[in-house]
HTML snippet that shows the backbone in 3Dmol.js (N, CA, C, O; Angstrom):
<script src="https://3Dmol.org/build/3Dmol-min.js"></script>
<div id="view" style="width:600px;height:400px;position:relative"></div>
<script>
const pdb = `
ATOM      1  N   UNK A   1     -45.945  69.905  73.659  1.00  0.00           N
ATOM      2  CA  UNK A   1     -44.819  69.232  73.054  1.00  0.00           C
ATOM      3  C   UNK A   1     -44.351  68.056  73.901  1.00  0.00           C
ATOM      4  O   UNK A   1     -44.035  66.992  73.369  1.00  0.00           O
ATOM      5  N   UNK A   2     -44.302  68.269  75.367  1.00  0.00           N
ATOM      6  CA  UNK A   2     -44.337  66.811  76.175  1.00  0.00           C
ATOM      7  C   UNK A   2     -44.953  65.917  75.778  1.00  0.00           C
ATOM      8  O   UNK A   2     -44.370  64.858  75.547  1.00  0.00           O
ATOM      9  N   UNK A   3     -46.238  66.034  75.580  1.00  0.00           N
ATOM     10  CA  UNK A   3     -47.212  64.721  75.130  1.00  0.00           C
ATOM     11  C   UNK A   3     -47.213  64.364  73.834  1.00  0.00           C
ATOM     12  O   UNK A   3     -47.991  63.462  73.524  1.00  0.00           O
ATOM     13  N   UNK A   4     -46.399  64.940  72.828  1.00  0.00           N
ATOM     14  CA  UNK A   4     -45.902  64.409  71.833  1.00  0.00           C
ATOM     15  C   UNK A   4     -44.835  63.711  72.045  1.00  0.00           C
ATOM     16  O   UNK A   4     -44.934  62.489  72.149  1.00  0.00           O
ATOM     17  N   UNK A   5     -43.609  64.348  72.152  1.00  0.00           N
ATOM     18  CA  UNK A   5     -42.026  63.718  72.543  1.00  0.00           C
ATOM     19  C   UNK A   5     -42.173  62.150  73.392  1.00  0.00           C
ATOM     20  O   UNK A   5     -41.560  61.111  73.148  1.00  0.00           O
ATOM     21  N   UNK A   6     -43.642  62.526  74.896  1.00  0.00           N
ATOM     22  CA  UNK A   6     -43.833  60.943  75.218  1.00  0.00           C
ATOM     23  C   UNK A   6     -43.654  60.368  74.012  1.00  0.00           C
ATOM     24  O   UNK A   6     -42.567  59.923  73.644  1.00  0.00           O
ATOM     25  N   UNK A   7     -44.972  60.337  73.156  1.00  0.00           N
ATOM     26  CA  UNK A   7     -45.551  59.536  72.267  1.00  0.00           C
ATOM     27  C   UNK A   7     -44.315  58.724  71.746  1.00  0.00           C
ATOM     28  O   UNK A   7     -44.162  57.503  71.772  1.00  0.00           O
ATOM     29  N   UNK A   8     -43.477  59.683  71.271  1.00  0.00           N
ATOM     30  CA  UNK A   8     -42.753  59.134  70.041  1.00  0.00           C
ATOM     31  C   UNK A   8     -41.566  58.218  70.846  1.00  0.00           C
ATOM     32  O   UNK A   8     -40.784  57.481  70.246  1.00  0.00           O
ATOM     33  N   UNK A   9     -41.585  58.410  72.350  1.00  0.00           N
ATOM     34  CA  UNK A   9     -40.450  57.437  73.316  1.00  0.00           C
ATOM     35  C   UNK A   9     -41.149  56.246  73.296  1.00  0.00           C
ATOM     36  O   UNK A   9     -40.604  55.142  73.302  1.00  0.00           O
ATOM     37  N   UNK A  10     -42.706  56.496  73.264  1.00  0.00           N
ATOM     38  CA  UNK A  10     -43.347  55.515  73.730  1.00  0.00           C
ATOM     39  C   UNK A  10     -43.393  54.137  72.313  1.00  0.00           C
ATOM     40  O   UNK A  10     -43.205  52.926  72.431  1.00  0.00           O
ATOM     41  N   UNK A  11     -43.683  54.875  71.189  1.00  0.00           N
ATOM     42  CA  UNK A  11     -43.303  54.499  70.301  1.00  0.00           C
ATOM     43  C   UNK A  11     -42.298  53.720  69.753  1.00  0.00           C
ATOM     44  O   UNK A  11     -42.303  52.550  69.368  1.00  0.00           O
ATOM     45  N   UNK A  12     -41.372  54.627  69.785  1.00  0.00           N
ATOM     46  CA  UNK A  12     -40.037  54.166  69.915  1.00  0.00           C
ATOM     47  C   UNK A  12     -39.712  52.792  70.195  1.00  0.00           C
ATOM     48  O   UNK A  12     -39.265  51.934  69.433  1.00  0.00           O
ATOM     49  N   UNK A  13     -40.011  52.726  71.418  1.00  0.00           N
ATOM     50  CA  UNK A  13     -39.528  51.561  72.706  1.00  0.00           C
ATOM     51  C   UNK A  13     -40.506  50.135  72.087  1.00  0.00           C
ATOM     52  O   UNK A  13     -40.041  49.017  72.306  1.00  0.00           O
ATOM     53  N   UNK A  14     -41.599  50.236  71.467  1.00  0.00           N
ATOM     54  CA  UNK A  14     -42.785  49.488  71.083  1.00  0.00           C
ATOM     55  C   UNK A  14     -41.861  48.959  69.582  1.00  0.00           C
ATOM     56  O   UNK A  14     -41.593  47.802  69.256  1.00  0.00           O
ATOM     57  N   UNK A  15     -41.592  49.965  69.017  1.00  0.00           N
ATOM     58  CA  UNK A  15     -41.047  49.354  67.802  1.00  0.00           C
ATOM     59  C   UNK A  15     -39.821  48.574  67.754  1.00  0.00           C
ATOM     60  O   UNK A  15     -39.607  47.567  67.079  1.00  0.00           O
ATOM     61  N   UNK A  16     -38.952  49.247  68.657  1.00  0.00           N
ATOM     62  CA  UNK A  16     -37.812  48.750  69.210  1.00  0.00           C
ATOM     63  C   UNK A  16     -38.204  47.088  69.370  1.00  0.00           C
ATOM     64  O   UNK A  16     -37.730  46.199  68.663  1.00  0.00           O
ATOM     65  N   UNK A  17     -39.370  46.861  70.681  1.00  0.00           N
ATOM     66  CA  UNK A  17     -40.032  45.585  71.097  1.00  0.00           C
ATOM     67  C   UNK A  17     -40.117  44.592  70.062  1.00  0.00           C
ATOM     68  O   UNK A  17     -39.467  43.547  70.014  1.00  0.00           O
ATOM     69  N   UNK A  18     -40.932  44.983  69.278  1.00  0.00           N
ATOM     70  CA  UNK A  18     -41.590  44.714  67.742  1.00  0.00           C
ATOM     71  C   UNK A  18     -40.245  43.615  67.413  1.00  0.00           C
ATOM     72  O   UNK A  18     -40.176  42.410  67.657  1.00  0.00           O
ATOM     73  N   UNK A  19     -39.374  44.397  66.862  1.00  0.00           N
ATOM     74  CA  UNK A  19     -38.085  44.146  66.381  1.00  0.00           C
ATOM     75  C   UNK A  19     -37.138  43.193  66.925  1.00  0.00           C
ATOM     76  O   UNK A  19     -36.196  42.798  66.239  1.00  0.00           O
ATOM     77  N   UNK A  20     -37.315  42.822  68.042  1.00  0.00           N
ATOM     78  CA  UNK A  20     -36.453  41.986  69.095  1.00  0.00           C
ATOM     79  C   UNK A  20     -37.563  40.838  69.118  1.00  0.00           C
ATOM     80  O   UNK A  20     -37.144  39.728  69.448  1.00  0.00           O
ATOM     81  N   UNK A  21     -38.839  40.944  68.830  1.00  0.00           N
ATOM     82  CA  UNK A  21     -39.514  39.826  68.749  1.00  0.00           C
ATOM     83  C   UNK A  21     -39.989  39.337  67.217  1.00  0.00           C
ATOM     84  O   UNK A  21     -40.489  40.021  66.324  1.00  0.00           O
ATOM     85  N   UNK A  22     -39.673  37.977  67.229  1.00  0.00           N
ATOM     86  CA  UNK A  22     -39.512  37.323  65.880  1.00  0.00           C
ATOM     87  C   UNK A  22     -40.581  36.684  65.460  1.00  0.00           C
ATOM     88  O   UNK A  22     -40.823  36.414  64.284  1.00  0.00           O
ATOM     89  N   UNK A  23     -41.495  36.325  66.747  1.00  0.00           N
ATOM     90  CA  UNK A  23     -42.750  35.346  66.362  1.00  0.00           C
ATOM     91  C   UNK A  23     -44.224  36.192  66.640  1.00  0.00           C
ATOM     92  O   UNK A  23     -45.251  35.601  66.308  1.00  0.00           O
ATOM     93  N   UNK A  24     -44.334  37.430  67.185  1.00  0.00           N
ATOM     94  CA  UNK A  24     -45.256  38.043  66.693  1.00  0.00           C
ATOM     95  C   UNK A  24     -45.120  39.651  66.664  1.00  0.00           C
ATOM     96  O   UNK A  24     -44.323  40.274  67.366  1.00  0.00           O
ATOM     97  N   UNK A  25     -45.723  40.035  66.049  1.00  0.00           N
ATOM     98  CA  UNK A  25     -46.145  41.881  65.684  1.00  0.00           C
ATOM     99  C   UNK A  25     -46.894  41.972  67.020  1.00  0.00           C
ATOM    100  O   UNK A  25     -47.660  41.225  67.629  1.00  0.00           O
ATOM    101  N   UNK A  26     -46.260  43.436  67.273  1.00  0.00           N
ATOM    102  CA  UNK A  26     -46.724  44.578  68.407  1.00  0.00           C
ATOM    103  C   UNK A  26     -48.085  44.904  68.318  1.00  0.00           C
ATOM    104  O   UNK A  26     -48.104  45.535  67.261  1.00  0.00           O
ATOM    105  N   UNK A  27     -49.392  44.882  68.798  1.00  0.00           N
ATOM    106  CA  UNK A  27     -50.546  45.571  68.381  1.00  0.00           C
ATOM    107  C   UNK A  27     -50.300  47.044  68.977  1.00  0.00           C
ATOM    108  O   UNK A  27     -50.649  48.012  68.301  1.00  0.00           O
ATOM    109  N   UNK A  28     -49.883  47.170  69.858  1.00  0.00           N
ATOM    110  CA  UNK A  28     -49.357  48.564  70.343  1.00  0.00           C
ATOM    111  C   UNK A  28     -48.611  49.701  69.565  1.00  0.00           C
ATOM    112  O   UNK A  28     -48.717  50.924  69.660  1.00  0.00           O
ATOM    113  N   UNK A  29     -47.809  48.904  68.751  1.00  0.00           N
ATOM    114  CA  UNK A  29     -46.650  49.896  68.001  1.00  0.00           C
ATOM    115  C   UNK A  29     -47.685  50.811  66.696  1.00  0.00           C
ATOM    116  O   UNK A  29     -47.651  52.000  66.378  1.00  0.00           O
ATOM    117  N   UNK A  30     -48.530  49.694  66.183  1.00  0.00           N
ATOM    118  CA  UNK A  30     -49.653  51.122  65.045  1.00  0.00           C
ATOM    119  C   UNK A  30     -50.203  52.037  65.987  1.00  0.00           C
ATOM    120  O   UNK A  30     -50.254  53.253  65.804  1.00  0.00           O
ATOM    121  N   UNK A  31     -50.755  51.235  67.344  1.00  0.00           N
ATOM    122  CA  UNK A  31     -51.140  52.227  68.003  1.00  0.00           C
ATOM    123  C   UNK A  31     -50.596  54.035  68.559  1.00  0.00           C
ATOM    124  O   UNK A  31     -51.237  55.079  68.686  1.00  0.00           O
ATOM    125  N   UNK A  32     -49.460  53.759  68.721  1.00  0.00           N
ATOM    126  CA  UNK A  32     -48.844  54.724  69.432  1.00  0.00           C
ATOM    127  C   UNK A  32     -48.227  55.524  67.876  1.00  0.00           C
ATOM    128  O   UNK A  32     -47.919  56.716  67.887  1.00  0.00           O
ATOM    129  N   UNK A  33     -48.154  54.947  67.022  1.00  0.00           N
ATOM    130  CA  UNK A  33     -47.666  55.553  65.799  1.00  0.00           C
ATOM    131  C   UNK A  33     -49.295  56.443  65.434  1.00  0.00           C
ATOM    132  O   UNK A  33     -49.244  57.609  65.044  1.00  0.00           O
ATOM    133  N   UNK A  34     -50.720  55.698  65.628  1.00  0.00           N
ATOM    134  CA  UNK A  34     -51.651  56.712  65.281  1.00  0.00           C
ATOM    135  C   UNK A  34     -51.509  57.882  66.534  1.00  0.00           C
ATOM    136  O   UNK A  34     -51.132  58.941  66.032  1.00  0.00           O
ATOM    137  N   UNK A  35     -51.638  57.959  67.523  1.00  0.00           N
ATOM    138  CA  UNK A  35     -51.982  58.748  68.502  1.00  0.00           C
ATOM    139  C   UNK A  35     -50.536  59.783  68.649  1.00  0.00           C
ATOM    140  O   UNK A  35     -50.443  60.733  69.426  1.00  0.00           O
ATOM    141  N   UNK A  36     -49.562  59.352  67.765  1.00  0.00           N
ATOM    142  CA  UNK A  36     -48.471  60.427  67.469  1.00  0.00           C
ATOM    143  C   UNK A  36     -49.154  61.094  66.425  1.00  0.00           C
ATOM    144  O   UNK A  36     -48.954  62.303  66.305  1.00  0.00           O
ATOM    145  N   UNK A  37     -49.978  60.479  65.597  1.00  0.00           N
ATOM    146  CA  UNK A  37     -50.262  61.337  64.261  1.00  0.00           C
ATOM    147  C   UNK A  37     -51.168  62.651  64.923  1.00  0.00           C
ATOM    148  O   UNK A  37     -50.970  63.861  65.033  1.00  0.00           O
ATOM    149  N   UNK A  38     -52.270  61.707  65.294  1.00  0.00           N
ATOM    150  CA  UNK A  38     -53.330  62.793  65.940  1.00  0.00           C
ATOM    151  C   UNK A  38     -52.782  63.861  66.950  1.00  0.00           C
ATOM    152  O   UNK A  38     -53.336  64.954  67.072  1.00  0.00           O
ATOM    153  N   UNK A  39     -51.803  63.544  67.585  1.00  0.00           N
ATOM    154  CA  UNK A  39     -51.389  64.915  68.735  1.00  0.00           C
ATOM    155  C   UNK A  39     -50.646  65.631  68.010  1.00  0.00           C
ATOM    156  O   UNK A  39     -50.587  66.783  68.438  1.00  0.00           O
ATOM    157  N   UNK A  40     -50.049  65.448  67.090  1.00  0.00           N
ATOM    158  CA  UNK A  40     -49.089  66.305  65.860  1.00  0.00           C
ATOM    159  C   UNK A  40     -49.914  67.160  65.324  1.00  0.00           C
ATOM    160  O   UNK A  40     -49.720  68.371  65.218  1.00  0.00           O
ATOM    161  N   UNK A  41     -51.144  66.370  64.864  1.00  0.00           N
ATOM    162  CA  UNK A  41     -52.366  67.316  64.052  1.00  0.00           C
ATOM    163  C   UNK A  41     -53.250  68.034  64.930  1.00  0.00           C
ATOM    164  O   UNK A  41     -53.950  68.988  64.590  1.00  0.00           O
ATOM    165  N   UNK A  42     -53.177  67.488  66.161  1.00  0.00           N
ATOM    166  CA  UNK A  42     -54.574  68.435  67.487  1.00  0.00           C
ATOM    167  C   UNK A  42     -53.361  69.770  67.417  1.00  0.00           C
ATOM    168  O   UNK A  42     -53.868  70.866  67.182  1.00  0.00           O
ATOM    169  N   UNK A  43     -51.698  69.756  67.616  1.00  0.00           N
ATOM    170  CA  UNK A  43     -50.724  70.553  68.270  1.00  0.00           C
ATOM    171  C   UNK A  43     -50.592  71.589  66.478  1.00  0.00           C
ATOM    172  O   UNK A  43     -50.114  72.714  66.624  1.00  0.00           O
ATOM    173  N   UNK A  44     -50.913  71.273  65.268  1.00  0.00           N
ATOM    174  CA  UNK A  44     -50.662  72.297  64.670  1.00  0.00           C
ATOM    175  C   UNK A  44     -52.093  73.266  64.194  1.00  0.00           C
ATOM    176  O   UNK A  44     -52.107  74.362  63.634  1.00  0.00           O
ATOM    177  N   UNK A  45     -53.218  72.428  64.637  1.00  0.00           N
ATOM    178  CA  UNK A  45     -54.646  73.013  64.310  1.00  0.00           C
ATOM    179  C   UNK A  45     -54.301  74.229  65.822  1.00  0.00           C
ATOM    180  O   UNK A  45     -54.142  75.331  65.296  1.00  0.00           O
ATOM    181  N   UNK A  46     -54.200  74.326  66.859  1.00  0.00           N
ATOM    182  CA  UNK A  46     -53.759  74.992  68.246  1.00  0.00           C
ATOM    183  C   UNK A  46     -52.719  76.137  67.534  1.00  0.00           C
ATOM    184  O   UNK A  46     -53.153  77.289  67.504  1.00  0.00           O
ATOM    185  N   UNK A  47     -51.448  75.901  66.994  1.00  0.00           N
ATOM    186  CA  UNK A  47     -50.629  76.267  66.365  1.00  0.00           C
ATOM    187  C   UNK A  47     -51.491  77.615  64.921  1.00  0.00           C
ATOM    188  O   UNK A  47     -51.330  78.781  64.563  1.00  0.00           O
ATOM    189  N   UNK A  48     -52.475  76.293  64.539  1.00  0.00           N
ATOM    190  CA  UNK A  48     -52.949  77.975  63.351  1.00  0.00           C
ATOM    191  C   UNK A  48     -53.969  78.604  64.342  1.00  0.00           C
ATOM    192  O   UNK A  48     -54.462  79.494  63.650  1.00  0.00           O
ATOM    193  N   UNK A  49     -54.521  78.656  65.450  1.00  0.00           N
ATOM    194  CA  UNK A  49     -55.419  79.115  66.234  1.00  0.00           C
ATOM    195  C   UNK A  49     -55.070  80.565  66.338  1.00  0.00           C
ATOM    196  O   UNK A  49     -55.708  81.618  66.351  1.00  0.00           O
ATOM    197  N   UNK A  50     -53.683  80.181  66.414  1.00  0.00           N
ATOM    198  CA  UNK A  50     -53.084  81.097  67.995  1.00  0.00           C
ATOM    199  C   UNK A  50     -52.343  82.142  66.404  1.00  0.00           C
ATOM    200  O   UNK A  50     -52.155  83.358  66.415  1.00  0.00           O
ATOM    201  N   UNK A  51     -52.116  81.380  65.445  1.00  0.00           N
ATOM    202  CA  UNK A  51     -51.884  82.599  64.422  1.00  0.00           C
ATOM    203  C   UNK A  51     -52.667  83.100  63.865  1.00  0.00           C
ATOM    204  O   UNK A  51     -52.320  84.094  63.228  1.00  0.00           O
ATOM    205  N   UNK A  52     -54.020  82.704  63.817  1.00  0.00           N
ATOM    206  CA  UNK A  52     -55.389  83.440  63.406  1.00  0.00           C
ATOM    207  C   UNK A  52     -56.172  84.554  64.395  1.00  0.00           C
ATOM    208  O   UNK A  52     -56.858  85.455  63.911  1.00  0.00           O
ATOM    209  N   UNK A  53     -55.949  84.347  66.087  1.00  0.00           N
ATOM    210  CA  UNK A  53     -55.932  85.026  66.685  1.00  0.00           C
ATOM    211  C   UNK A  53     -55.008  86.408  66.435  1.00  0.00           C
ATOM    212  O   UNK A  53     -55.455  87.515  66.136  1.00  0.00           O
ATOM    213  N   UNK A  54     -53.497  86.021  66.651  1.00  0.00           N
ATOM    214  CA  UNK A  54     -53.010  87.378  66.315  1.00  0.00           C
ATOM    215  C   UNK A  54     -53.719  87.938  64.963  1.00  0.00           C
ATOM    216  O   UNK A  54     -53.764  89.162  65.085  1.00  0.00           O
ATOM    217  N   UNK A  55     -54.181  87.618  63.963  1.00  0.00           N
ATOM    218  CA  UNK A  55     -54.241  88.432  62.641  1.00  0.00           C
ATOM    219  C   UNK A  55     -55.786  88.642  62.941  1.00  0.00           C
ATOM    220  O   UNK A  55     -56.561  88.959  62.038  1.00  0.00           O
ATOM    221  N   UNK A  56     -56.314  88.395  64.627  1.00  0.00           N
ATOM    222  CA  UNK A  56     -58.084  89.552  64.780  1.00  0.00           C
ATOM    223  C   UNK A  56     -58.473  88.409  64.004  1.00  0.00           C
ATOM    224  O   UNK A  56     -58.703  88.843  62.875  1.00  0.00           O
ATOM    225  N   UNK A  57     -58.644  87.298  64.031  1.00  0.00           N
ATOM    226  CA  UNK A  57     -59.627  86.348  63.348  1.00  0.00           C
ATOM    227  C   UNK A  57     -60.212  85.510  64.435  1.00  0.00           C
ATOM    228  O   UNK A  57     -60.285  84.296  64.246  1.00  0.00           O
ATOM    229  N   UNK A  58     -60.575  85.955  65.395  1.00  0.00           N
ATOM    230  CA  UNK A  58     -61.423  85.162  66.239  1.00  0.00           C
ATOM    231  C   UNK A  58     -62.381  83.727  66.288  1.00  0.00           C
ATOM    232  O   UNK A  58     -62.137  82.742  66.984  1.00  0.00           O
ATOM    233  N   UNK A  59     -63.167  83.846  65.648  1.00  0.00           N
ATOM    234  CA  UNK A  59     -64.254  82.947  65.411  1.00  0.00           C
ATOM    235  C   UNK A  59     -63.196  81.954  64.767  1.00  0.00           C
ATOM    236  O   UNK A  59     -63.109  80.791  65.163  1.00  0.00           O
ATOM    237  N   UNK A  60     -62.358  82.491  63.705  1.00  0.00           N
ATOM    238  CA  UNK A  60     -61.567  81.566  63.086  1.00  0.00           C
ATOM    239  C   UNK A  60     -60.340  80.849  63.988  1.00  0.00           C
ATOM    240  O   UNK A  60     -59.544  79.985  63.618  1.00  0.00           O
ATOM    241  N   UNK A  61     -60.437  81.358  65.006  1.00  0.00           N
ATOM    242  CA  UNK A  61     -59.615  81.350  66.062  1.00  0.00           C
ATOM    243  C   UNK A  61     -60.063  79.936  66.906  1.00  0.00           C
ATOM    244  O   UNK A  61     -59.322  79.029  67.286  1.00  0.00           O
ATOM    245  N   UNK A  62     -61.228  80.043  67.029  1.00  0.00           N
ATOM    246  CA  UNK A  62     -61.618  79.589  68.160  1.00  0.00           C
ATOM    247  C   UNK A  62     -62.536  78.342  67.423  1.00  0.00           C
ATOM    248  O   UNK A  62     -63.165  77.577  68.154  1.00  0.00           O
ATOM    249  N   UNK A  63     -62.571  78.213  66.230  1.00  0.00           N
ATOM    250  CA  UNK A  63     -62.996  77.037  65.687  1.00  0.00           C
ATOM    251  C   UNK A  63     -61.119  75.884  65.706  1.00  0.00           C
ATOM    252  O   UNK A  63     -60.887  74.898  66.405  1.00  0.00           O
ATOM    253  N   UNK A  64     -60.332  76.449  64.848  1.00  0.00           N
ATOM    254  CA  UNK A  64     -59.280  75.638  65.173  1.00  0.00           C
ATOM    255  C   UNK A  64     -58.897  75.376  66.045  1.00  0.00           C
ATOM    256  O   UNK A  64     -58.145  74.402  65.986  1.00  0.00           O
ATOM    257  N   UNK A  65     -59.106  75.993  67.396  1.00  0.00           N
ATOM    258  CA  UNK A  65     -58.913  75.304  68.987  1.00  0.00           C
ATOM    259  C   UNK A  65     -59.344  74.538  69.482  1.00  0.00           C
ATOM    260  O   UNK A  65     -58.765  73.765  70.246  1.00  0.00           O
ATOM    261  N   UNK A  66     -60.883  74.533  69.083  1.00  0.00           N
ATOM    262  CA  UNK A  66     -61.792  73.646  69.302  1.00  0.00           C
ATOM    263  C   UNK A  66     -61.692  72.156  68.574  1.00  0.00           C
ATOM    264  O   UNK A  66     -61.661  71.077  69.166  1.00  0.00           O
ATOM    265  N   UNK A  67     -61.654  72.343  67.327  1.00  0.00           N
ATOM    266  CA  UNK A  67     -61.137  71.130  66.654  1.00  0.00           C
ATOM    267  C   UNK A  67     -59.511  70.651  67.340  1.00  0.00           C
ATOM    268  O   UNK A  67     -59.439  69.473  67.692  1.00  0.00           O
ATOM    269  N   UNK A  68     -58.578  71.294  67.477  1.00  0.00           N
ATOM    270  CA  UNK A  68     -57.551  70.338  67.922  1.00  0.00           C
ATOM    271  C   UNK A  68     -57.938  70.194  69.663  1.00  0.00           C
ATOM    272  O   UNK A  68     -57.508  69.241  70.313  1.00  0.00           O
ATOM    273  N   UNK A  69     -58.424  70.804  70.011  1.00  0.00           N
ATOM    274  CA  UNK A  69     -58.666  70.286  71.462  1.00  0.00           C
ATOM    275  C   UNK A  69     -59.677  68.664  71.291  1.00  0.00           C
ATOM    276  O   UNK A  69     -59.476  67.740  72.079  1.00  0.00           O
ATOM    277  N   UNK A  70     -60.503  68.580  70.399  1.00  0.00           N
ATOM    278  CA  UNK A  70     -61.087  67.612  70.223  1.00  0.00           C
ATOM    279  C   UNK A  70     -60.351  66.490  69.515  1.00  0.00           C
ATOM    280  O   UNK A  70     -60.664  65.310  69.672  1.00  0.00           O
ATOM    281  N   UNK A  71     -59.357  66.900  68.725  1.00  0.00           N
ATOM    282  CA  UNK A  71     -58.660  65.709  68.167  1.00  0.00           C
ATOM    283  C   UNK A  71     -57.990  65.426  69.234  1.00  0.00           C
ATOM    284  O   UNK A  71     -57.525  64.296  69.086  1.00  0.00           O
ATOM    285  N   UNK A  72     -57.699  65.864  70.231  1.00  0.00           N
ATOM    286  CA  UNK A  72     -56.330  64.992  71.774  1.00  0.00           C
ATOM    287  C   UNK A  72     -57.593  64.721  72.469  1.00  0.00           C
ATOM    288  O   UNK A  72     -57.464  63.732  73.190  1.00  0.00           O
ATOM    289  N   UNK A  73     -58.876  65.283  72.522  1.00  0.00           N
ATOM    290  CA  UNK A  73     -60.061  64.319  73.688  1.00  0.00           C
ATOM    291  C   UNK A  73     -60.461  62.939  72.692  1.00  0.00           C
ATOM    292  O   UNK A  73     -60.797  61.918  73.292  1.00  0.00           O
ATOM    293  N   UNK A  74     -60.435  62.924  71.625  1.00  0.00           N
ATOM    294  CA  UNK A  74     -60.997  61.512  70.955  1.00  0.00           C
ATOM    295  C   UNK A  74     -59.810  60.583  71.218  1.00  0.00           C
ATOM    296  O   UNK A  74     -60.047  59.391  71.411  1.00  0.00           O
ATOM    297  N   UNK A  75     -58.136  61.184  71.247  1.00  0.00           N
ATOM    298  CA  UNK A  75     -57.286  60.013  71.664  1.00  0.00           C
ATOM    299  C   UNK A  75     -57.264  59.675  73.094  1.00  0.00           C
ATOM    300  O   UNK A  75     -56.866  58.587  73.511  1.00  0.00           O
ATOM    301  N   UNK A  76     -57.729  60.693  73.884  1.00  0.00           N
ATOM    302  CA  UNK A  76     -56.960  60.240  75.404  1.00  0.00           C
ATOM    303  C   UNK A  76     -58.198  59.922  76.097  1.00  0.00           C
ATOM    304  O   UNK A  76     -58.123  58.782  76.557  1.00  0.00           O
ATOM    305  N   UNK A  77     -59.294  60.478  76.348  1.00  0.00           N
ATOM    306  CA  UNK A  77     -60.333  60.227  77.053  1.00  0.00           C
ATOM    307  C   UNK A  77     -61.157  58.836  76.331  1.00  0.00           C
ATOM    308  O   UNK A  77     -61.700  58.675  75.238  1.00  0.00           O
ATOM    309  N   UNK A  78     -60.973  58.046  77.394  1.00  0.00           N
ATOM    310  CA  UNK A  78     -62.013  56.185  77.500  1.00  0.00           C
ATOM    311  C   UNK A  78     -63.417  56.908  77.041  1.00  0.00           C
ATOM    312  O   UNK A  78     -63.482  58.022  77.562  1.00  0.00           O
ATOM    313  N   UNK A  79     -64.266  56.685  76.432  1.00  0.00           N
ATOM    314  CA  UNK A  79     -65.570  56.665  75.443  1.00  0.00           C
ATOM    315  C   UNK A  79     -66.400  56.204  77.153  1.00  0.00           C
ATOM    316  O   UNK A  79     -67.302  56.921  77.586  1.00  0.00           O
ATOM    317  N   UNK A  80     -66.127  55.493  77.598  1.00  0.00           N
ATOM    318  CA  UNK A  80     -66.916  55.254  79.412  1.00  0.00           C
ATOM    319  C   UNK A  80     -67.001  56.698  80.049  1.00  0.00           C
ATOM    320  O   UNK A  80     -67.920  57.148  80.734  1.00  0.00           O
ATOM    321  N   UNK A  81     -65.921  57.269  79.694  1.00  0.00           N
ATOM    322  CA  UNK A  81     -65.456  58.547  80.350  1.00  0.00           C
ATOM    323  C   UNK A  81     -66.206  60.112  79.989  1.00  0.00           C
ATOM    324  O   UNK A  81     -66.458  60.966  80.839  1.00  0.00           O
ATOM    325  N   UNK A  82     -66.409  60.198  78.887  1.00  0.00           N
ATOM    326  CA  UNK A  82     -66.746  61.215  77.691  1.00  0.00           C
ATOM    327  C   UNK A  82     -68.292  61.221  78.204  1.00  0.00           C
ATOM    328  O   UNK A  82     -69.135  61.899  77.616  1.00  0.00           O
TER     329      UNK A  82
END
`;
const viewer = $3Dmol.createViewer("view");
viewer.addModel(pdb, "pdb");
viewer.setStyle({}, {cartoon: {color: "spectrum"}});
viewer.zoomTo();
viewer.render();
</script>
């Protein structure tokens, strides 16, 4: 939930920017508005993991972990890096 709440300060502050400037658009501000989307969606795929676990669904468990762990490595980790 930290690395969301960043997002949306980070956001925030970008759009805020955006807004105080008259002669051009933020390329940053879609940015930080996608990478809020994706950590929202990596944090509720984690979220059905962990409720498929309690209900003994394992495999089903451990596929939705895997997918949201991979939706926050495609935003944060440099493609140099990976």
């Amino acid at each position: 939930m930290a690395y969301i709440n960043g997002l949306r300060s980070f956001g925030h502050r970008s759009e805020l920017a955006a807004a105080r400037s008259k002669s051009q658009k933020r390329e940053s501000t879609g940015k930080w508005m996608n990478a809020l989307a994706r950590a929202e969606h990596a944090h509720w795929l984690c979220r059905e993991a962990a409720e498929l676990a309690r209900k003994g669904k394992q495999k089903e468990a451990e596929e939705s972990a895997r997918r949201g762990i991979n939706e926050l490595k495609e935003r944060s980790v440099s493609p140099r890096f990976s």
